[in-house]
Steps between C-alpha positions, in 0.01 A plus 500: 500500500148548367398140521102576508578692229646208302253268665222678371604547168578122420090397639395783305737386205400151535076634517574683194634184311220277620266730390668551169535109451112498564413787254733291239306167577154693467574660153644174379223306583673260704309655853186507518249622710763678709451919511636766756276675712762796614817648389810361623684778599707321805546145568165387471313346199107504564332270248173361422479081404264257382247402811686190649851551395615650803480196708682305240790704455505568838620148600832557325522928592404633766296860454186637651145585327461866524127508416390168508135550373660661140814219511753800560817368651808687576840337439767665681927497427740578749839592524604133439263419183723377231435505137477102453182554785341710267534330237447152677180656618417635136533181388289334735229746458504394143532120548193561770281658234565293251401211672 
């Protein structure tokens, strides 16, 4: 019944709106310091973030540095991301630099 089909197209859905809440944060000035090091063109969003701010948002997310010497992580959804993880994670990115 095509469910990798489906699968795939909710984490890449639910890449595409983190990635679109980040680009919003970033031109409204309430990210900063966050940029994107690659296109997201599946379910992957490969970004770039102050030095240190991995480890704290890490101990409420759990993602892996891509490149750890330039601070490139890679945040991953799935086929069971929601929308109120991306935006809870959104939010906490926020909350995180802000602090």
């Amino acid at each position: 019944d095509d469910l990798y089909l489906r699968s795939a197209g909710h984490a890449n859905a639910m890449a595409t709106r983190l990635r679109t809440a980040l680009e919003a944060g970033i031109a409204d000035g309430s990210i900063r310091g966050v940029g994107f090091s690659q296109e997201t063109q599946a379910n992957g969003v490969f970004a770039t973030l102050p030095a240190g701010f991995a480890d704290r948002l890490r101990e409420h997310f759990r993602f892996y540095d891509w490149d750890a010497a330039n601070n490139e992580v890679r945040w991953m959804c799935s086929f069971d991301t929601t929308e109120d993880d991306i935006d809870a994670f959104v939010a906490a990115l926020e909350q995180e630099l802000s602090a």
